[in-house]
VEXPA-506064 format. One line per 5 residues: number of its first residue (from 0); their letters; for each residue x, z, y of C-alpha. Coordinates in steps of 0.2 Angstrom, whole numbers, plus 5000, padded with zeros to 4 digits. Each point is the difference from the previous one (the first is absolute). Layout:
NUM) A) X:Z:Y ~ ... .
end
This chain:
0) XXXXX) 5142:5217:4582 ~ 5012:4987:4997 ~ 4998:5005:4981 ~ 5008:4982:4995 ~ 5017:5010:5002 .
5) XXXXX) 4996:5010:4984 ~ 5004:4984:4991 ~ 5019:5000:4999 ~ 4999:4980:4997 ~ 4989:4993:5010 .
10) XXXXX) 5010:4988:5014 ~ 4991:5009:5013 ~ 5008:5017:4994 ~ 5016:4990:5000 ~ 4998:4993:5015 .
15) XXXXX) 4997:5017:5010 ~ 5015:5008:4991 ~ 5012:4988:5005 ~ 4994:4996:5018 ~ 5001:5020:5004 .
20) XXXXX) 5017:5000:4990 ~ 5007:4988:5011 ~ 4992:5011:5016 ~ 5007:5016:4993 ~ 5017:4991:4997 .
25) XXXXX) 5002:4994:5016 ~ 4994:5016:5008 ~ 5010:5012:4990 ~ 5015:4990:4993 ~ 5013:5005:5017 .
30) XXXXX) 5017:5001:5000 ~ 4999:5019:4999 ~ 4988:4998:4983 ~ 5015:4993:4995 ~ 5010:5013:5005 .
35) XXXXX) 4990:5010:4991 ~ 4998:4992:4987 ~ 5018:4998:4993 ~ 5004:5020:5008 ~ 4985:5005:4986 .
40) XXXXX) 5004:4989:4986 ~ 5018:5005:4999 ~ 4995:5017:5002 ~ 4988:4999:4983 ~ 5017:4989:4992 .
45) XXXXX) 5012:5018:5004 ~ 5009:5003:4984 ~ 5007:5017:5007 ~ 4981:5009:5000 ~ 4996:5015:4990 .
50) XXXXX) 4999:4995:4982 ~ 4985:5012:4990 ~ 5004:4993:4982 ~ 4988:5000:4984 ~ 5011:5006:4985 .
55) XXXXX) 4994:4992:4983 ~ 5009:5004:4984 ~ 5021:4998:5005 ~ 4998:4992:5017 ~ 4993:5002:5020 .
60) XXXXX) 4989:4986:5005 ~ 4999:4995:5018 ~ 4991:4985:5007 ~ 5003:4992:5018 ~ 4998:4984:5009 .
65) XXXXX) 5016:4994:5010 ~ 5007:4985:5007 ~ 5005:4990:4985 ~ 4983:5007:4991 ~ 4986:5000:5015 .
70) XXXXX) 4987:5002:4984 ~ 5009:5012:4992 ~ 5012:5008:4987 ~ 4998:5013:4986 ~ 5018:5006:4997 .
75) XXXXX) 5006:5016:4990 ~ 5014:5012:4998 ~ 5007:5011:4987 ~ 4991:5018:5001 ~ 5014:5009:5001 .
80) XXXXX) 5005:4991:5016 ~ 4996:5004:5019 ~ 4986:4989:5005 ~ 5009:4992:5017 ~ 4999:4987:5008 .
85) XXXXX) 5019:4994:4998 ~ 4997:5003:4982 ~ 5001:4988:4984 ~ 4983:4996:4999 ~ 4996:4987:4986 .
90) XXXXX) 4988:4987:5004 ~ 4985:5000:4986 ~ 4986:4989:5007 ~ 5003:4989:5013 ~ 4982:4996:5006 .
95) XXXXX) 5004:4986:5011 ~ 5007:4991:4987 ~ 4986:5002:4989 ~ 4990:4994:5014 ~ 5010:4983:5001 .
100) XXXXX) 5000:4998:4979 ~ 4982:4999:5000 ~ 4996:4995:5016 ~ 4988:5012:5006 ~ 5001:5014:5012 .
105) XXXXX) 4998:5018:4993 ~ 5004:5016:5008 ~ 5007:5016:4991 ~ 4987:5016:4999 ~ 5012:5011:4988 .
110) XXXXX) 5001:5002:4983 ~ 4990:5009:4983 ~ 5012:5010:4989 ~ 4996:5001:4983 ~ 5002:5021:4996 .
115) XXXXX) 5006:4996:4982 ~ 5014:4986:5006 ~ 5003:5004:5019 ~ 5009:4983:5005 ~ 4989:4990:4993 .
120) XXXXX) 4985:4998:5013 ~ 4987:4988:5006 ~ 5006:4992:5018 ~ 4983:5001:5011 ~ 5000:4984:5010 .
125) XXXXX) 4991:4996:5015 ~ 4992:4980:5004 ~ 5005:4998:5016 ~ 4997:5019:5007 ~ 4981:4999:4993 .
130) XXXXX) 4993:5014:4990 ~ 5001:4986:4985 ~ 5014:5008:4987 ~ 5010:4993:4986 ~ 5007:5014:4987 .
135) XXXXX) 5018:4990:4992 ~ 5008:5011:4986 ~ 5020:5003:5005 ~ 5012:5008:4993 ~ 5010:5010:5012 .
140) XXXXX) 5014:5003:4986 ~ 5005:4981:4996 ~ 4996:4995:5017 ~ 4986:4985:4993 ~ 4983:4994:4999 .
145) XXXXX) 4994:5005:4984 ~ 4996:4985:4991 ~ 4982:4999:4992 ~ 4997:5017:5008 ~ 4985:5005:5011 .
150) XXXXX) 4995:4989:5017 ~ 4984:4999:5007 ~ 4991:4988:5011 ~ 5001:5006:5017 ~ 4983:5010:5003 .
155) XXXXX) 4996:5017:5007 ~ 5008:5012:4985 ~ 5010:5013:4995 ~ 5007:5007:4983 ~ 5004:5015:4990 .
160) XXXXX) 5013:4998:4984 ~ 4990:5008:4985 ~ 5016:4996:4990 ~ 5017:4991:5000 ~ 4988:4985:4994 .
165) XXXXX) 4984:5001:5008 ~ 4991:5004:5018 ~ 4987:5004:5006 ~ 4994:4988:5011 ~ 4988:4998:5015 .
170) XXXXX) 4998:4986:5008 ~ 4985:4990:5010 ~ 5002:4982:4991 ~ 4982:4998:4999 ~ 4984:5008:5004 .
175) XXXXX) 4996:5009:4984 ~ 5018:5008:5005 ~ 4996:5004:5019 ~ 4991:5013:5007 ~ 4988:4992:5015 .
180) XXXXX) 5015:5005:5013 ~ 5012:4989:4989 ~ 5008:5011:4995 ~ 5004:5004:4981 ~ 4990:5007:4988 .
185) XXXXX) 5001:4999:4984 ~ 5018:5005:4991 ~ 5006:4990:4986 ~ 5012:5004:4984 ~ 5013:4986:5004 .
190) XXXXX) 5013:4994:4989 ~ 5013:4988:5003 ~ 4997:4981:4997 ~ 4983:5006:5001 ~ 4986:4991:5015 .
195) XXXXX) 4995:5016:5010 ~ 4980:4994:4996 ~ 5004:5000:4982 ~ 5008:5020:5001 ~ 4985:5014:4995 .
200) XXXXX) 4993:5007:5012 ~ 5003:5020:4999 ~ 4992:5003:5018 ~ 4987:4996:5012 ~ 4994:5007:5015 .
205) XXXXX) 4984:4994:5008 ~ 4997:4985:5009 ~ 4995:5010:5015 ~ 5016:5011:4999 ~ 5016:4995:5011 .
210) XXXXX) 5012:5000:4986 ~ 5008:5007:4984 ~ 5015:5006:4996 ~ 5007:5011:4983 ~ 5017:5012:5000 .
215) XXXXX) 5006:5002:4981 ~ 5014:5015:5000 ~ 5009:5003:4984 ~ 5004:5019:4997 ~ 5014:4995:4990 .
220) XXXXX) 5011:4997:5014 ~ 5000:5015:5008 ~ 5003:5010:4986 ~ 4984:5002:4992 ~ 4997:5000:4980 .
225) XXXXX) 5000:4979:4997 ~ 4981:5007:4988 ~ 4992:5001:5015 ~ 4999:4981:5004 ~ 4995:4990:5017 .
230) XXXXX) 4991:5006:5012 ~ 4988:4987:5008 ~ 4990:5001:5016 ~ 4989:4989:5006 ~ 4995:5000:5019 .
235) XXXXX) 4984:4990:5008 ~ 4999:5000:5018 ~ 4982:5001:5008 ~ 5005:4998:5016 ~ 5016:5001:5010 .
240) XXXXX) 5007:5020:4996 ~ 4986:5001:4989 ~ 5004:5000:4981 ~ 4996:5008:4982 ~ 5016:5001:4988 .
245) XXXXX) 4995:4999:4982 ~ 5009:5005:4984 ~ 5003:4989:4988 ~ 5000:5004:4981 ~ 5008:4990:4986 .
250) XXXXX) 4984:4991:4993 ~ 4997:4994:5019 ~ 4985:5015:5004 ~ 5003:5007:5019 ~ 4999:5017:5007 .
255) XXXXX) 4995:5001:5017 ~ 5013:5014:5009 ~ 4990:5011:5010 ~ 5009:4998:5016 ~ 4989:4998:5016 .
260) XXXXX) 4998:4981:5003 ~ 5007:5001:5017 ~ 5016:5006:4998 ~ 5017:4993:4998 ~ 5008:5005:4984 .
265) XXXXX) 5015:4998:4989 ~ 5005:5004:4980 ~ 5016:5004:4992 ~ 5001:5004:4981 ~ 4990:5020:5004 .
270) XXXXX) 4998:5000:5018 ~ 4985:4992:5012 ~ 5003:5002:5019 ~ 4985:4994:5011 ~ 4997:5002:5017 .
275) XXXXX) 4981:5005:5007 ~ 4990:4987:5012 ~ 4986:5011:5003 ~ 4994:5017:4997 ~ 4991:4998:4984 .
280) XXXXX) 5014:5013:4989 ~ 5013:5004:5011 ~ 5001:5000:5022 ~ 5001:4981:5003 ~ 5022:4996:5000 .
285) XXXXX) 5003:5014:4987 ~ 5013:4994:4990 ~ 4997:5007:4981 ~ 5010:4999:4985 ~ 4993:5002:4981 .
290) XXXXX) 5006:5002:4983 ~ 4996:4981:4990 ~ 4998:5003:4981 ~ 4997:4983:4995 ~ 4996:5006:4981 .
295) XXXXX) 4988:5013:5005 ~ 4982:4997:4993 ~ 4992:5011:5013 ~ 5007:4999:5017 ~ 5015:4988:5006 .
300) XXXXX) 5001:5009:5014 ~ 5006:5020:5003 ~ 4995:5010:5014 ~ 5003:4993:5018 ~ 5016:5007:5009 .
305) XXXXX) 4999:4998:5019 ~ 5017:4993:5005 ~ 4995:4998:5018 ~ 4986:5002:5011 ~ 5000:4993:5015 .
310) XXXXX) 5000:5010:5020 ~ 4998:4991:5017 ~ 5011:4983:5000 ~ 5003:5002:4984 ~ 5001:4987:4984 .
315) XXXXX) 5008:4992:4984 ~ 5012:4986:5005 ~ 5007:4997:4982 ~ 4999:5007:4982 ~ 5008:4996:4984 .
320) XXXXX) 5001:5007:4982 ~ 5015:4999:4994 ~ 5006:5004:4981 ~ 5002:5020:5004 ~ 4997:5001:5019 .
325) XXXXX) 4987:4997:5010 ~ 5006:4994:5020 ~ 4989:4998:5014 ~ 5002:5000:5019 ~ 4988:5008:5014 .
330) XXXXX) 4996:4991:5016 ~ 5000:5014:5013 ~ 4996:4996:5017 ~ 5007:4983:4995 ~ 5017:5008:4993 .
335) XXXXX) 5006:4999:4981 ~ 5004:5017:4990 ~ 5004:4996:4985 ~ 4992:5012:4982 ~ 5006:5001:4984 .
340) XXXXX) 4990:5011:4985 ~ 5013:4999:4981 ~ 4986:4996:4987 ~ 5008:5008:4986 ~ 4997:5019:5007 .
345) XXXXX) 4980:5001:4998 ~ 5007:5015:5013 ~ 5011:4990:5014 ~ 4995:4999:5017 ~ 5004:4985:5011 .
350) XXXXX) 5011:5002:5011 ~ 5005:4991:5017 ~ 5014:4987:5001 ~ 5009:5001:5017 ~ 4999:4982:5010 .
355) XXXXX) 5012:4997:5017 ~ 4991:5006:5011 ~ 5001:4981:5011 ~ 4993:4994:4984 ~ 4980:4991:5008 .
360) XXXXX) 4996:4993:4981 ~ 5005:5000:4983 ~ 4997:4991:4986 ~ 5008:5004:4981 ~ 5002:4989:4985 .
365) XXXXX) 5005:5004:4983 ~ 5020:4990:4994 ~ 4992:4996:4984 ~ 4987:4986:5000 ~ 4989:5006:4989 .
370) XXXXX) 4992:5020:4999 ~ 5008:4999:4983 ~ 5017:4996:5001 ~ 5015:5009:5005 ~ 4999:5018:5009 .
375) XXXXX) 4989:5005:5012 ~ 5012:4998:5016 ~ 4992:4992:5016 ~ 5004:4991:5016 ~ 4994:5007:5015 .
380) XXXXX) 5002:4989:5014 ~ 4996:5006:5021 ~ 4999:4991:5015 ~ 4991:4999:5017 ~ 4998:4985:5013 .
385) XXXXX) 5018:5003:5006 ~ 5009:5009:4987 ~ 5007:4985:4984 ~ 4995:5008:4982 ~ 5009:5013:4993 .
390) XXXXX) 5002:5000:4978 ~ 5000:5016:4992 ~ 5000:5003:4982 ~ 4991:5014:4993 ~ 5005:5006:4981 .
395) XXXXX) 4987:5009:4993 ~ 5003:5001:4982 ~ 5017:5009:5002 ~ 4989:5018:5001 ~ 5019:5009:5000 .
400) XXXXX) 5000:5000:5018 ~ 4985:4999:5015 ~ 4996:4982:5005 ~ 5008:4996:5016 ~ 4999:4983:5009 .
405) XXXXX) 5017:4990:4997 ~ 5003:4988:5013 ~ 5003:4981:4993 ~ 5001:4989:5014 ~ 4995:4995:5018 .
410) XXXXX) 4993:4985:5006 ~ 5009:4992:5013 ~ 4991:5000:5019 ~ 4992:4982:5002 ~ 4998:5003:5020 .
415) XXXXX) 5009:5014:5012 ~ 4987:5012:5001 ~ 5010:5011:5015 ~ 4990:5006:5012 ~ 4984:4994:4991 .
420) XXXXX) 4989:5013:4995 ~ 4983:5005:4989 ~ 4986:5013:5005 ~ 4984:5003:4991 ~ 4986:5001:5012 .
425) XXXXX) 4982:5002:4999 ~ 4984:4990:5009 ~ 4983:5008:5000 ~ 4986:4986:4993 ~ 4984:4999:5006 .
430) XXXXX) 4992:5013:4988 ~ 5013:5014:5004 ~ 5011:4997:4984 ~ 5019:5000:5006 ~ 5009:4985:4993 .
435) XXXXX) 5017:5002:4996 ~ 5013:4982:5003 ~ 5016:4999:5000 ~ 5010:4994:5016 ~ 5021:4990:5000 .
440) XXXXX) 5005:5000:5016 ~ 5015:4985:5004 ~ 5015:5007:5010 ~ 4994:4996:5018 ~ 4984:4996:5006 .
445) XXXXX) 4988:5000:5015 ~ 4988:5013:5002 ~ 4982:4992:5001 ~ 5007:4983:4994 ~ 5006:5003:4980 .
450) XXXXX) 4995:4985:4989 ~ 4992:5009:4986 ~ 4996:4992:4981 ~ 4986:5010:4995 ~ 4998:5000:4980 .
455) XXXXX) 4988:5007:4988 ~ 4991:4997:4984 ~ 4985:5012:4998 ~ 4991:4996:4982 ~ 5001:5002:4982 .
460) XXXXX) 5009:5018:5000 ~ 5017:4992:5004 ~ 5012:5010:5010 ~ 5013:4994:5013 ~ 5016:5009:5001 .
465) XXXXX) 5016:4994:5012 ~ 5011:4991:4992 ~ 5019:4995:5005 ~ 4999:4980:5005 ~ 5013:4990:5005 .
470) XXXXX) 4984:4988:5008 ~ 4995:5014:5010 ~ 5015:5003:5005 ~ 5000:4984:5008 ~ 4982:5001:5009 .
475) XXXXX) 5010:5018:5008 ~ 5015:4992:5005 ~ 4992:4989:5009 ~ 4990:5013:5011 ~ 4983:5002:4990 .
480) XXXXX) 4995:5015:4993 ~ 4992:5002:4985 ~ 4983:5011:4994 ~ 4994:5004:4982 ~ 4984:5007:5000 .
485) XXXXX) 4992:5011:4988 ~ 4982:4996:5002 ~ 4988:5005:4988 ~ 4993:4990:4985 ~ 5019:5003:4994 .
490) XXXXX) 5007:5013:4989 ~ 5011:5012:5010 ~ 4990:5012:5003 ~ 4992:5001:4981 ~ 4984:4990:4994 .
495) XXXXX) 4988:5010:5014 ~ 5009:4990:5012 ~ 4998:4983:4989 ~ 4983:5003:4998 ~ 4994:5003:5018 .
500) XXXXX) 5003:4983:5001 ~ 4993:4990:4988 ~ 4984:4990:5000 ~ 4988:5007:5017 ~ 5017:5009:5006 .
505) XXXXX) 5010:4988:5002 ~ 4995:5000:5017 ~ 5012:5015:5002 ~ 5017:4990:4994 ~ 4996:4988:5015 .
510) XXXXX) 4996:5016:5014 ~ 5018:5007:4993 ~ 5010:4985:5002 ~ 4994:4997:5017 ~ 5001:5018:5004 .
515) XXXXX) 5018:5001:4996 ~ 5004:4984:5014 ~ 4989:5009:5012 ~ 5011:5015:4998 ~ 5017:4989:5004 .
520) XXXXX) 4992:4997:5014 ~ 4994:5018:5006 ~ 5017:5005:4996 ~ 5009:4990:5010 ~ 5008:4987:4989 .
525) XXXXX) 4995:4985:5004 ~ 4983:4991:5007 ~ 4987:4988:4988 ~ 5007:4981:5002 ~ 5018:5008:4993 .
530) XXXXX) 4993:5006:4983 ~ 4997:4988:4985 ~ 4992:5006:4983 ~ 5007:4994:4984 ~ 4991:5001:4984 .
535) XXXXX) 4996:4989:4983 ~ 4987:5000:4988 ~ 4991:5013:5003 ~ 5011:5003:5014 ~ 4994:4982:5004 .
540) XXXXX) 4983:5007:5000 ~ 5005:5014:5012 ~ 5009:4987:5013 ~ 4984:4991:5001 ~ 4989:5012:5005 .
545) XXXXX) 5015:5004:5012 ~ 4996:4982:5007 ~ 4983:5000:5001 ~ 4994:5018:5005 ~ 5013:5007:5011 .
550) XXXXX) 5008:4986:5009 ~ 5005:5010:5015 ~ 5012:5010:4990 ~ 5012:4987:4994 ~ 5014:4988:5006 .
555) XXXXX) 5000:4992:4983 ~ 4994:4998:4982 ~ 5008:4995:4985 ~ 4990:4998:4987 ~ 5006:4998:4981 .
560) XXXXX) 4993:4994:4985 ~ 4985:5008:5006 ~ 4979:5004:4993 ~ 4991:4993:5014 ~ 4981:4997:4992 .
565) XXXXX) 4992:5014:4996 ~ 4986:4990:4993 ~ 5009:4990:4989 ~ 5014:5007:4993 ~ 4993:5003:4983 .
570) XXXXX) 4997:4985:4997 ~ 5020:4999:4996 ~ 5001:5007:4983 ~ 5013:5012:5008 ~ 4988:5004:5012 .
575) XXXXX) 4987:5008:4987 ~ 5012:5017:4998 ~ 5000:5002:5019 ~ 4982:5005:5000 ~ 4998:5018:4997 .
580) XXXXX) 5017:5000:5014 ~ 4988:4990:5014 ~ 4983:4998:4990 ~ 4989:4988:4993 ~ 4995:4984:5011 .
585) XXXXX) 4986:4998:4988 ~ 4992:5016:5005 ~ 4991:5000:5017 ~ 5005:5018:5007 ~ 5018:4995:4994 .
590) XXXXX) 5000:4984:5006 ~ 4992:5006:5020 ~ 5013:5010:5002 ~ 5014:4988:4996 ~ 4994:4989:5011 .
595) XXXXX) 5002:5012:5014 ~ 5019:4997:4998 ~ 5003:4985:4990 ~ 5014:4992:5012 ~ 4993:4982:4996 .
600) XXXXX) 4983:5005:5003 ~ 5005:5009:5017 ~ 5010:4987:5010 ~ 4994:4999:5017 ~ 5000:4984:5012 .
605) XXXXX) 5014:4998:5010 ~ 4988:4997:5015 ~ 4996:5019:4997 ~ 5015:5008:4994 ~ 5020:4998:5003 .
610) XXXXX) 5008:5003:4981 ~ 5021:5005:5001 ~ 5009:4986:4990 ~ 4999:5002:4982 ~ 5012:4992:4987 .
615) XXXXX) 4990:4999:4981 ~ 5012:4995:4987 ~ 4994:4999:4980 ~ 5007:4992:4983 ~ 4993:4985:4993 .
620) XXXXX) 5001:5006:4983 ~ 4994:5017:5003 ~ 4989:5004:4986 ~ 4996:5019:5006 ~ 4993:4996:5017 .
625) XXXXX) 4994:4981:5000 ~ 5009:4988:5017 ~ 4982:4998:5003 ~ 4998:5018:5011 ~ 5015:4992:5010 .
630) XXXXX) 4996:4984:5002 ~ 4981:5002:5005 ~ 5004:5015:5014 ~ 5012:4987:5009 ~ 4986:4988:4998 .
635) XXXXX) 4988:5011:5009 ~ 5010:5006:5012 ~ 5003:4981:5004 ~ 4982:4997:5001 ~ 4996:5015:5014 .
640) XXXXX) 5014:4994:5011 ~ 5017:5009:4996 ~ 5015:4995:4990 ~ 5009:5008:4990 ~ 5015:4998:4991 .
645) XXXXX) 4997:4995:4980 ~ 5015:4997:4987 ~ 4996:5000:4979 ~ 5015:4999:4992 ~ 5003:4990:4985 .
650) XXXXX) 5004:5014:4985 ~ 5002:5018:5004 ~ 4985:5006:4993 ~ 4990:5017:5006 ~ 5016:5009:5002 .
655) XXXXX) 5011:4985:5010 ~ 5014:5000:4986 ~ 5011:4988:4999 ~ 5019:4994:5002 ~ 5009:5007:5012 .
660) XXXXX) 5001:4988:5013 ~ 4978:4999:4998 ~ 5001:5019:5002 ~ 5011:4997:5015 ~ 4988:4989:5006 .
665) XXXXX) 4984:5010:5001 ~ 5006:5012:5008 ~ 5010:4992:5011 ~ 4981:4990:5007 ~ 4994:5015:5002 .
670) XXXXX) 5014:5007:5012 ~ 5000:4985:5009 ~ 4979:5002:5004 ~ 5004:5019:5005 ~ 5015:4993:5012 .
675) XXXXX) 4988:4987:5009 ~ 4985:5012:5002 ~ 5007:5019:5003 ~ 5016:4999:5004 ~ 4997:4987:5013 .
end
């Protein structure tokens, strides 16, 4: 099936692109996408937003893209001033800039601080939006490139500072280094001046692992006798959420830590807190919290304290080990309540931290950088689909008083949100299991005629929550309402509702989706041709089999960066840690019932069956999710008679970064497809 488009540079590969570019262009490209398009781009370019700064040694860093820097800015401010908008922030990296000195385009993914000399870091750039990093060693302090220090080639990679003068560096620059996902493998003792394939290797997961990673905390820094030395922890992922942590002894010998393999975990310098996938110690989503004694020769691990254990719509959203506390947040029913336990009492119970009640999600995030710097004082930051983000600072190490929320700051509102409204509401899929999704409703609309973009994700354990958008703001201003569904093969619900969806269930993430716009319908809202699904990777996946197995239900399909070939996928190095997520296409019984919903293997002639408009956009350099799924679903649909809409964009990657006015862009194409189908 047109499996020349898996060749980024054959001319018939070029050819198709740009003859469906100019189709989708001249489709899409209105006078109201340009509305759009500028209305978006100047909302990404807001300078009064609500600034969540990252403090390192004596200074807040902030970074933002705006009209003069559409790329991007890193800028900082002393610590001891407010983090607003008006004030003096200092420019320390200006990445457009960069990009124009050495002629290349690279986009920002943050920065590593080193523990030991916290403005010196290593700036993680992106090629072009791809998942291809380069690590550049910056100090933050004298505002520089440091010359002769550590930069990388661009490959997939990340680092750990072992010491002011070495890191720890994983990176996929060949195939001894890459796991058969591409991913990295083995870690490397890097100094500067020195070729990464030239640095020891100090670790290495298995080729058929997804990756490797190590954390090195240094007990020295908070508090700790400086006798007792590093701790260093190696970590080789098996699969996707599935890993072994190792402990790593001076003369190189490992320690496997007996934690269950599918479990999310963290370390601090005498703490582990992990979170249970299944049932095999604890009731699957407990959250447990054990005493680490890294020095012990018997057991690393103390007896198991169950922080949490989960009821009826009950999860983790977050956790964190901090220096002395340990902070996590409970989705209940889809609302945040915050829990903090004070590690130094081997007695203290944890206790609830009160949220606003208005509060739909929250997320928190320590000021300090690094787990070992500073005090142990977080940002928690709420919002919902119509309420901006609120900053709140909680103080935890000043024990003289009980830890309240301090408000900081409030976002500005990016659309007026009177008269809108939210609701959680529930569909029934085909098995009986209710299905919770969340529903924005504009200010007026028409009973039994509401435009309605319907999105979901459904995989890999990832969980949606609302979130305040100034681009969703737009699609409700404009009349259309907007559904996030909460489908399962996601996490909000806990790993039980992930797992019921993976491999032979995934079936069960398709009858949700659907059943949540059948309920729109039965509930009055609006009718089939005025609802539209969204989704990307495997989102894009979820779209697809929108498309090709319940037609009648949709208005319109747009279909991102999407995994379309259920056959081929892992043949993509990328592809080979989707498989124990949708199963092995090697393996008959996997293989049949991949086929029973592969999208590209299930596109019906258009003599047979009428398919709502659909509108599939990818990245030419996406490097997670190969073009090819794209580009060989508009060729089929082509070939059994229908025509859909097909852009690739030039840069952007899986996740569609880019500058601002790119940003603009993509979304701006896909308002103008939803304008021209459902809200016709």
């Amino acid at each position: 099936m047109n499996l020349h488009l898996e060749t980024d540079d054959d001319p018939r590969t070029r050819q198709f692109i740009d003859e469906h570019n100019r189709v989708s262009d001249a489709a899409l490209r209105t006078p109201e996408f340009e509305r759009d398009r500028d209305a978006i781009k100047a909302l990404i370019e807001r300078q009064d937003r609500l600034i969540v700064p990252m403090r390192r040694g004596e200074w807040l860093f902030d970074f933002r893209q705006s009209k003069d820097n559409p790329l991007g800015i890193w800028l900082r401010l002393p610590a001891n001033q407010e983090p607003l908008p008006d004030a003096a922030w200092e420019p320390v990296f200006d990445l457009d800039a960069f990009c124009v000195s050495e002629g290349k385009r690279w986009n920002w993914r943050g920065a590593v601080t080193c523990q030991w000399e916290p403005t010196r870091v290593l700036l993680t750039l992106s090629d072009g939006g791809s998942d291809l990093l380069r690590l550049l060693e910056f100090d933050a302090e004298r505002k520089q490139v440091v010359e002769g220090g550590f930069d990388t080639p661009a490959a997939r990679s990340h680092a750990t500072w072992l010491s002011r003068d070495e890191i720890c560096y994983f990176g996929s620059i060949d195939q001894f280094s890459a796991t058969r996902s591409g991913w990295p493998r083995v870690g490397r003792r890097l100094k500067r001046g020195q070729r990464p394939e030239d640095a020891a290797v100090m670790f290495e997961a298995a080729n058929e692992d997804v990756y490797g990673f190590n954390l090195v905390i240094d007990p020295a820094l908070s508090g700790a006798s400086a006798d007792r030395g590093l701790i260093d922890i190696f970590v080789a992922a098996h699969e996707i959420g599935v890993a072994s942590a190792f402990l790593i002894a001076n003369d190189g010998t490992q320690r496997r830590i007996d934690l269950p393999k599918e479990a999310d975990f963290q370390f601090n310098h005498d703490h582990c807190l992990w979170r249970a996938k299944t049932d095999e110690r604890v009731a699957t989503g407990s959250l447990v919290l054990q005493r680490f004694d890294p020095a012990s020769e018997t057991a690393l691990l103390g007896p198991e304290r169950i922080l949490f254990q989960p009821g009826e719509g009950q999860s983790i959203a977050q956790m964190m080990l901090m220096q002395e506390w340990c902070v996590f947040i409970i989705s209940d029913r889809l609302r945040p309540r915050l829990m903090v336990l004070d590690l130094t009492r081997p007695d203290a119970e944890q206790r609830e931290i009160a949220l606003p009640a208005d509060m739909q999600t929250a997320h928190f995030r320590p000021l300090h950088a690094d787990l070992h710097l500073g005090d142990d004082t977080l940002h928690i930051v709420g919002q919902g689909f119509l309420q901006p983000p609120v900053c709140y600072r909680l103080e935890l190490s000043d024990r003289s008083k009980q830890a309240e929320p301090i408000f900081v700051a409030a976002a500005p509102s990016y659309f007026d949100a009177t008269d809108m409204s939210s609701e959680l509401l529930e569909a029934v899929s085909e098995d009986g299991t209710r299905v919770t999704y969340r529903l924005v409703l504009p200010k007026q609309w028409t009973k039994g005629a509401l435009p309605v973009l319907l999105y979901g994700y459904g995989g890999f354990d990832v969980s949606l929550s609302p979130s305040y958008s100034g681009v969703t703001g737009r699609w409700l201003e404009q009349g259309g309402a907007y559904v996030q569904a909460y489908i399962r093969g996601g996490g909000e619900f806990g790993p039980d509702w992930y797992r019921s969806a993976k491999r032979q269930g995934r079936d069960r993430a398709f009858a949700d989706f659907v059943a949540i716009a059948r309920d729109l319908v039965a509930r009055g809202y609006t009718v089939p041709s005025r609802i539209a699904c969204q989704g990307g990777s495997n989102g894009g996946l979820l779209t697809g089999v929108m498309l090709t197995r319940y037609p009648d239900d949709f208005g319109a399909v747009w279909c991102q960066v999407p995994v379309l070939d259920m056959t081929r996928f892992h043949l993509f190095s990328a592809g080979q840690a989707w498989m124990d997520e949708y199963g092995d296409p090697e393996t008959p019984v996997d293989r049949d019932f991949m086929l029973g919903y592969s999208p590209l293997h299930n596109v019906g002639s258009a003599t047979k069956v009428s398919y709502p408009p659909i509108y599939i956009e990818s990245s030419a350099n996406d490097d997670r999710v190969h073009p090819s799924h794209a580009r060989r679903f508009a060729a089929r649909l082509e070939e059994e008679g229908h025509r859909p809409l097909f852009h690739e964009f030039g840069s952007g990657g899986h996740g569609g970064d880019g500058n601002s006015e790119e940003r603009a862009a993509r979304a701006a194409m896909g308002y103008s497809f939803l304008r021209q189908t459902i809200m016709r």
